[in-house]
C-alpha positions in Angstrom: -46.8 -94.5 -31.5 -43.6 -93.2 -32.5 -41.3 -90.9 -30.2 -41.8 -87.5 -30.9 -38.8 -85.9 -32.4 -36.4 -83.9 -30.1 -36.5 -81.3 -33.7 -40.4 -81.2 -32.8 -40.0 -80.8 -28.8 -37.8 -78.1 -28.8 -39.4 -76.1 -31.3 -42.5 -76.8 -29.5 -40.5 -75.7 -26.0 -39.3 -72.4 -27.8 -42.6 -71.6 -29.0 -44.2 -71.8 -25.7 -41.6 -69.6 -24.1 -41.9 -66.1 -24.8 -44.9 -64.9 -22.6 -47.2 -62.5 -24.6 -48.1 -58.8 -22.7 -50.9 -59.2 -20.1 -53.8 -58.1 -22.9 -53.9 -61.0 -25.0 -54.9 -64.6 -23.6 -52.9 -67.7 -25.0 -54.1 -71.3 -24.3 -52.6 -74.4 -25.7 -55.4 -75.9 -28.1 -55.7 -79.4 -29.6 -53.6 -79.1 -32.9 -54.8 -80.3 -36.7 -54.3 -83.8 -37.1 -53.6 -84.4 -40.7 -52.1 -81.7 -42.0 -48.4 -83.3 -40.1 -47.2 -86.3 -38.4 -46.4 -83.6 -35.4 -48.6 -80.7 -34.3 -48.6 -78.4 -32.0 -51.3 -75.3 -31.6 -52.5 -72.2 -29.3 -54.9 -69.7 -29.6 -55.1 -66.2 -28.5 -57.5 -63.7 -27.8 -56.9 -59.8 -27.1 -59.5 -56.7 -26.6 -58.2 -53.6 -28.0 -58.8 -50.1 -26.3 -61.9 -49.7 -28.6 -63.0 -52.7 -27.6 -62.1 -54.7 -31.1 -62.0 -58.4 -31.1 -58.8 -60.1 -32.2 -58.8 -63.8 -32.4 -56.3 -66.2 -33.5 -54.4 -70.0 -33.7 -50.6 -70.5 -34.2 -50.3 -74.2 -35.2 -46.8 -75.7 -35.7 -46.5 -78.4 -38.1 -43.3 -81.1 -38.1 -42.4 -83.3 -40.8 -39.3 -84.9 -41.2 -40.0 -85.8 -44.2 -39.4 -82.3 -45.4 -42.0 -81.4 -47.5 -40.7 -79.9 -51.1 -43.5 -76.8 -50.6 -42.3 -76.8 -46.7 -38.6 -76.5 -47.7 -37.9 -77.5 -44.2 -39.1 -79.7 -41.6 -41.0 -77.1 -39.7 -44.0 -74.9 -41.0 -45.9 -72.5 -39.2 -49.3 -71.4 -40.0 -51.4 -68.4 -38.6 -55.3 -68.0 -38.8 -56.6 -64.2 -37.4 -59.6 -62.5 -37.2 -60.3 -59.1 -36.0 -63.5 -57.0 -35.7 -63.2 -53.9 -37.7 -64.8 -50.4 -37.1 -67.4 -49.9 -40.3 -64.9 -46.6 -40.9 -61.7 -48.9 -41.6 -63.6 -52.0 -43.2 -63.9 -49.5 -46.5 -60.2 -48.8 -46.4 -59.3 -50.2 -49.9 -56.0 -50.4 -48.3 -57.0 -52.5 -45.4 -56.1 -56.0 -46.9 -52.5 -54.8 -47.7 -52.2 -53.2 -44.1 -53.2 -56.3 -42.5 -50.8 -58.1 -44.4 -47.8 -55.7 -43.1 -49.1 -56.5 -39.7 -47.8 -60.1 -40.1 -44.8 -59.3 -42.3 -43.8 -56.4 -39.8 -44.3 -58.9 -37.0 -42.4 -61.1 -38.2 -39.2 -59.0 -38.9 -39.6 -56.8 -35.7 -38.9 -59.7 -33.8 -36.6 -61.2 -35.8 -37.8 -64.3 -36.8 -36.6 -65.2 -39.8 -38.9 -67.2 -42.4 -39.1 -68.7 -46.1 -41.9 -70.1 -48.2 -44.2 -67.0 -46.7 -47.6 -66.6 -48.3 -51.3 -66.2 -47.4 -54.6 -64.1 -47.6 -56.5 -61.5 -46.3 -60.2 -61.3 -46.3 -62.9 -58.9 -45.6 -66.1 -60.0 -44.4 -69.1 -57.7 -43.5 -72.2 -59.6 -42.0 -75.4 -58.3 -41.2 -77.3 -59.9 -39.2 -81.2 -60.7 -39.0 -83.9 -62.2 -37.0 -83.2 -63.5 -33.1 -79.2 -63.4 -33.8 -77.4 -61.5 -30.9 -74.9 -59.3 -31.8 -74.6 -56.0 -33.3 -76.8 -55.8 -36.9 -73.8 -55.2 -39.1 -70.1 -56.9 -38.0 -66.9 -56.4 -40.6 -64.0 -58.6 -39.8 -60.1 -59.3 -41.6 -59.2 -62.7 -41.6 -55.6 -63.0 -42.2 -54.3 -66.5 -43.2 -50.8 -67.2 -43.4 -48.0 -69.9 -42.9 -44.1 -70.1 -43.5 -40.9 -72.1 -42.5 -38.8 -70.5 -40.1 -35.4 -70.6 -40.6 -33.6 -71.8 -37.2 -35.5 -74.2 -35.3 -36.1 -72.0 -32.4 -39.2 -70.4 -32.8 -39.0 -67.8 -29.4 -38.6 -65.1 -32.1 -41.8 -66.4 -33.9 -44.1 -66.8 -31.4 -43.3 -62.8 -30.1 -43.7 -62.1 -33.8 -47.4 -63.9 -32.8 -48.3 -61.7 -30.0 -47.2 -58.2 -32.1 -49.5 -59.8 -34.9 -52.3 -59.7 -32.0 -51.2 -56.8 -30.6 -51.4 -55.3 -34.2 -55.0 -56.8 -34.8 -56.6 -56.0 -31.9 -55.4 -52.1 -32.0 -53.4 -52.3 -28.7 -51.0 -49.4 -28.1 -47.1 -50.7 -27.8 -46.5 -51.5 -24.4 -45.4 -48.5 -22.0 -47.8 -46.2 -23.9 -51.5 -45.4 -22.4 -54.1 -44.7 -24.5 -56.2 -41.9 -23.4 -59.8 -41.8 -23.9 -60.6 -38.7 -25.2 -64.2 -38.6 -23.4 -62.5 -38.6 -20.3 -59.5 -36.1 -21.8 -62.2 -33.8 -22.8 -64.2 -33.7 -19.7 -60.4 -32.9 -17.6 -60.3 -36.2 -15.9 -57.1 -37.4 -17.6 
């Protein structure tokens, strides 16, 4: 086996830095193997205040190759899903506002990237027969990757944590969110 690249183990080392807020859980997860000769992945998990569902994997790809579509040796790619409230699922504007959560991420925290594209995708499931869960579920799945443009990634991987903090509804951090039961009834 080939050393790993000192381009791969930094980046790797910067992307693992930034520690996300205490609502959203990240865990180092076994990476894709053929999409690279080097990969690295985590996935995270946060519970908004309504309790919504966010989901999601950060995988770093390395090639020193320097893929022409890559235009660099580094790629990033992002896979989310978030529950929706039935409400917001039949936004028409919903796919373009969970595309601005990634974008706005991503320049919030500076991260610089190129070569940015992906998708966003509604899904609304209902559900039948001896299946637990709630009889109707809508979700966003938000698919995206790019090449960042310095090779450390600290800025991308907070970009990564706003995208969940974005997804999963959570207030920006130093702001409470009241629960307007508990407003109404004086308790707050």
């Amino acid at each position: 086996m080939a050393a790993i690249p000192e381009e791969f183990r930094q980046a790797v080392a910067a992307l693992a830095a930034p520690a996300p807020r205490a609502e959203i859980e990240v865990t180092e997860v076994r990476p894709p193997k053929r999409l690279a000769p080097w990969a690295y992945a985590v996935a995270a998990e946060a519970n908004g205040p309504a309790g919504e569902l966010a989901t999601a994997r950060l995988v770093l790809l390395h090639d020193p190759d320097r893929p022409e579509a890559w235009a660099g040796a580094l790629r990033l790619v992002v896979y989310l899903r978030a529950e929706l409230d039935p409400e917001l699922a039949a936004d028409p504007l919903l796919p373009a506002v969970g595309w601005s959560w990634l974008t706005e991420a991503l320049e919030e925290s500076g991260a610089a990237a190129d070569v940015l594209g992906g998708t966003v995708t509604l899904t609304s499931s209902a559900r039948f027969g001896d299946i637990a869960g709630p009889p109707r579920s809508h979700d966003l799945e938000l698919r995206g990757s790019w090449t960042p443009r310095e090779p450390d990634l600290s800025a991308h991987a907070t970009a990564f944590h706003q995208l969940m903090s974005s997804a999963a509804g959570l207030p920006p951090v130093g702001v409470a969110v009241l629960d307007r039961r508990s407003t109404l009834r004086g308790e707050a």
